[in-house]
N, C-alpha and C positions, 0 to 999 in steps of 0.2 A: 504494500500500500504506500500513498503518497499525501503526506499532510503539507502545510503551509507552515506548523509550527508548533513548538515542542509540546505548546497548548494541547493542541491535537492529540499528540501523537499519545500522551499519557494517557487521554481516555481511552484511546484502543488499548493500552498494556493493562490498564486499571479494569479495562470491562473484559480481560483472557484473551485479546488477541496475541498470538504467537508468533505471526509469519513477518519479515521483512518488513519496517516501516523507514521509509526514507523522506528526512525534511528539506520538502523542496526549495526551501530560500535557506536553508543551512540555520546556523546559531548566529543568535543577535547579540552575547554576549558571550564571555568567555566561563560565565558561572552555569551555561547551559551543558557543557561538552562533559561536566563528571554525572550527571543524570542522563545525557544521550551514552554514555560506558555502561549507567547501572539498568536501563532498560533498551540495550539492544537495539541503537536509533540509527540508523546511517545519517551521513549529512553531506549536502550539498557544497561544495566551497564553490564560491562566487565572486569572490573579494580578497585581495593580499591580504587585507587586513583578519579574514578568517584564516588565512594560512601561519599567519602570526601567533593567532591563537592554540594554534594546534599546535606549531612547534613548542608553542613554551606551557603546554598543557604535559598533564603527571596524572593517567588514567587507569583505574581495576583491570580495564579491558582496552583495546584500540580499537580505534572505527573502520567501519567502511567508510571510504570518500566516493562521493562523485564530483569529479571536477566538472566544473561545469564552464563551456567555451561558447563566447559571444560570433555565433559566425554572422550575424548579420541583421539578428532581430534587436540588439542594443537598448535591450533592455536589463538583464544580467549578464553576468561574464567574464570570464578572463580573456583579455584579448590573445590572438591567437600566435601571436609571436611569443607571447609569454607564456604558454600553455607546455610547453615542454622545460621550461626554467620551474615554474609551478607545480610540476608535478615532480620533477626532481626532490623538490623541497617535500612535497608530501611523504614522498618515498622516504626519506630519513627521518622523518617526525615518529619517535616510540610512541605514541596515540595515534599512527596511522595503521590498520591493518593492511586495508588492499586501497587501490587508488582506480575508479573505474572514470569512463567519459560520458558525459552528454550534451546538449548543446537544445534551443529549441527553435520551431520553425514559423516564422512571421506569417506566411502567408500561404499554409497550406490550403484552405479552405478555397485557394483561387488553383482551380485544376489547372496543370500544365502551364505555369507560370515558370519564368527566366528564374525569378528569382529564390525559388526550392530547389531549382537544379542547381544553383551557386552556394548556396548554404549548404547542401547534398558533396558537392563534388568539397568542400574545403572539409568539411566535418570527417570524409573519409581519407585525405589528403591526411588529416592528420592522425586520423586512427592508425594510420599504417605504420606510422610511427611510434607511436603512445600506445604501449599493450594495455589491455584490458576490458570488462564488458563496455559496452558503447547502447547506450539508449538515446533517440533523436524522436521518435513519432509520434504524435499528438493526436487526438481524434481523428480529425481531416485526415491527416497521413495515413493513421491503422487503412482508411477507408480507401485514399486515394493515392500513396504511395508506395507500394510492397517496397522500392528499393530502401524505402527511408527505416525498416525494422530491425534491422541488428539483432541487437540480443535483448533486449528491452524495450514495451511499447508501452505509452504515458495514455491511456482512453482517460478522458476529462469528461466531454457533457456528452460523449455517445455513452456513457456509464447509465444515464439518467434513461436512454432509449431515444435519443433525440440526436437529428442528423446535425452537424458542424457547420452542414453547405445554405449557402444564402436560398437557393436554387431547387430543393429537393426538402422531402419531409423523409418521417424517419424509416416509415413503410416502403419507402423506394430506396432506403438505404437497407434493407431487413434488418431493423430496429423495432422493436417495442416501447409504450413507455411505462415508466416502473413508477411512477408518480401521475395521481391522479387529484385535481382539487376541486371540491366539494362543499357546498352547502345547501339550505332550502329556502322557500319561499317565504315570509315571513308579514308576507301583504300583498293583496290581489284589489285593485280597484281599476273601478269603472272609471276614467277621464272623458273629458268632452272635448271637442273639436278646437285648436286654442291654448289650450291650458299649457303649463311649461311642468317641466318635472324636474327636481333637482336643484342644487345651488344654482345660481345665474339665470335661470332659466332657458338655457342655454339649447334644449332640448324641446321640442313643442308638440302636442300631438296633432298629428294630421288628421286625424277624426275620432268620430266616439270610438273607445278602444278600453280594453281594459291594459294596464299598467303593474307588475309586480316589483317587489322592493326584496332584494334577497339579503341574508344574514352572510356579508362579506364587505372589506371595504379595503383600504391602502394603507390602515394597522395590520392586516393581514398577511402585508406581501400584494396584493391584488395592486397594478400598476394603474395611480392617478390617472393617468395622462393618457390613460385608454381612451377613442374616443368614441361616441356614440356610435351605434353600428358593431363594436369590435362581439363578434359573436359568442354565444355561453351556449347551452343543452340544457332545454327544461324538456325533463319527463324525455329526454333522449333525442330530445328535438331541438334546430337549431332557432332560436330567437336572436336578438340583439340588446346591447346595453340603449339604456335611454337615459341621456343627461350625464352630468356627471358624476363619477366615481365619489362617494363618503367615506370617511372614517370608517366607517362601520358597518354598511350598506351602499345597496346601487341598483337602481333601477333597470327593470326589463321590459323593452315592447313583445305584448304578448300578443300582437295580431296574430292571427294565425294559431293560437293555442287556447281554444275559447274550452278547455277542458282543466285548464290550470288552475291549482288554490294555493292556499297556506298549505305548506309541508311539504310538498312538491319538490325532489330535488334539482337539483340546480349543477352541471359540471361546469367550472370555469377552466378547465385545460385536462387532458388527460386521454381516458378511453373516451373516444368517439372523437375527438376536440385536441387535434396537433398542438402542442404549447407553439410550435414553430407559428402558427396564427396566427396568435396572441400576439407572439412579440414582433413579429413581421405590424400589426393592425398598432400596435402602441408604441411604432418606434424606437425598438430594445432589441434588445439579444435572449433568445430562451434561456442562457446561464443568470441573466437577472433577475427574472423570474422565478426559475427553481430553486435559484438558492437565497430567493428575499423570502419567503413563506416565513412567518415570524414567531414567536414562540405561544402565541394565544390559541394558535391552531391545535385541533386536535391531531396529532400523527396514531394512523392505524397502520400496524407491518402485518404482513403476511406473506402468502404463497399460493401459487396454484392448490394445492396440497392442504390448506389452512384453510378450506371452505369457500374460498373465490372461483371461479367458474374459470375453465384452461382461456388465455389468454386475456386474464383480465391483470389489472397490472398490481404487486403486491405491498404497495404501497401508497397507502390513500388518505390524504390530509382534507379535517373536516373542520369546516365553523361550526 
């Protein structure tokens, strides 16, 4: 597994995970590397200045490193001229056990671009040199790169069932999704032709119509700035949001659903409902979405296996 930081990583050791956890931005301080010793942390080096820390570290046990090299996304990294000076230095640090490589790739999600094949060609350029495992592939890549997988591939938000590409859902990637979000109907009313719904009234109806109010809002994780239109599942059907997003609720045009009441559930991304929609409809990225759902939600885990029907997805977060 791959956390962001040692935060993380303890609750996996704390909750019996056992397997390989590696912290992808490395230690932020030097008082983190005798707790990455005492719980079997790998870490990322990114920075001389972490290379610093490890030489003049004094560990129970030594780590696994992955160096990690800036080929061109320049956002971490050791530059690439320094990458064999850097690893040198790892190699003699007693807190180093093994020294592996990685490096990541800016713009895989754009197929058959120049510039994966240039990140591609330097990343191997130098592996040939620098023994060790080598991990480079990011969702996009697992999907659209075979040359980019080495010996280690990094899946980020195809984890979740959701495709990477601007272009494509996740179905046409054979993805499922493993996250579905959920609530119910909490008010069913009749509106008249005119009337506005919502803050601003931003929103108007265009004729007599009934109108629902569901139990979800942008405490939740549900994205403000969704805007009227951006489509939910009532009762498995597709409706639209009416007005805008609340704290706590948001409104639904239920033309077309003259079966609808209070209790009625409501899917806002999930089975039936591409989160790729969503954020495609609220100008976002499906990773802001999956990973804003906020702690008021209910989380339900499970499994095909756990009394969900085969193919339905085993993780379902409810208001």
């Amino acid at each position: 597994m791959a956390v962001a930081c040692i935060e993380e990583a303890l609750i996996l050791r704390e909750a019996g995970i056992g397997k390989p956890i590696l912290l992808l931005e490395g230690v932020f301080e030097a008082a983190e590397l005798p707790l990455c010793s005492r719980w079997n942390l790998a870490v990322a080096v990114h920075d001389p200045g972490q290379v610093e820390m490890l030489e003049q570290a004094r560990l129970e046990r030594p780590l696994t490193v992955w160096l990690k090299i800036d080929t061109g996304m320049h956002r971490l990294g050791i530059a690439p001229e320094q990458a064999t000076a850097s690893r040198q230095r790892l190699r003699a640090c007693p807190a180093v056990a093994t020294v592996h490589l990685m490096s990541h790739l800016a713009k895989a999600d754009e197929r058959e671009v120049d510039f994966t094949w240039r990140q591609l060609r330097l990343f191997g350029e130098l592996c040939r040199v620098l023994p060790g495992e080598r991990s480079l592939a990011n969702s996009a890549a697992v999907l659209a790169w075979p040359q980019t997988h080495f010996d280690w591939v990094r899946p980020g938000l195809m984890l979740y069932g959701t495709s990477p590409f601007a272009d494509t859902l996740a179905d046409e990637e054979g993805l499922q999704p493993v996250m579905t979000l959920m609530t119910r109907l909490i008010s069913v009313r009749r509106l008249q032709q005119g009337e506005p719904v919502g803050y601003g009234g931003t929103w108007v109806c265009p004729e007599e119509m009934d109108v629902g109010v569901a139990a979800i809002g942008y405490a939740d994780g549900y994205p403000r700035h969704a805007p009227s239109g951006t489509p939910v599942l009532v009762n498995g059907r597709r409706a639209g949001l009416a007005g805008r997003v609340s704290m706590d609720m948001l409104g639904i045009d239920l033309r077309g659903h003259p079966e609808a009441k209070v209790g009625d559930p409501v899917v806002l991304w999930g089975r039936g409902l591409p989160v790729e929609i969503i954020a495609q409809a609220a100008a976002t990225i499906p990773y802001t979405l999956l990973c804003g759902v906020t702690s008021r939600v209910r989380f339900q885990y499970g499994s095909p296996g756990d009394g969900y029907p085969k193919g339905d997805p085993p993780v379902v977060a409810k208001r």
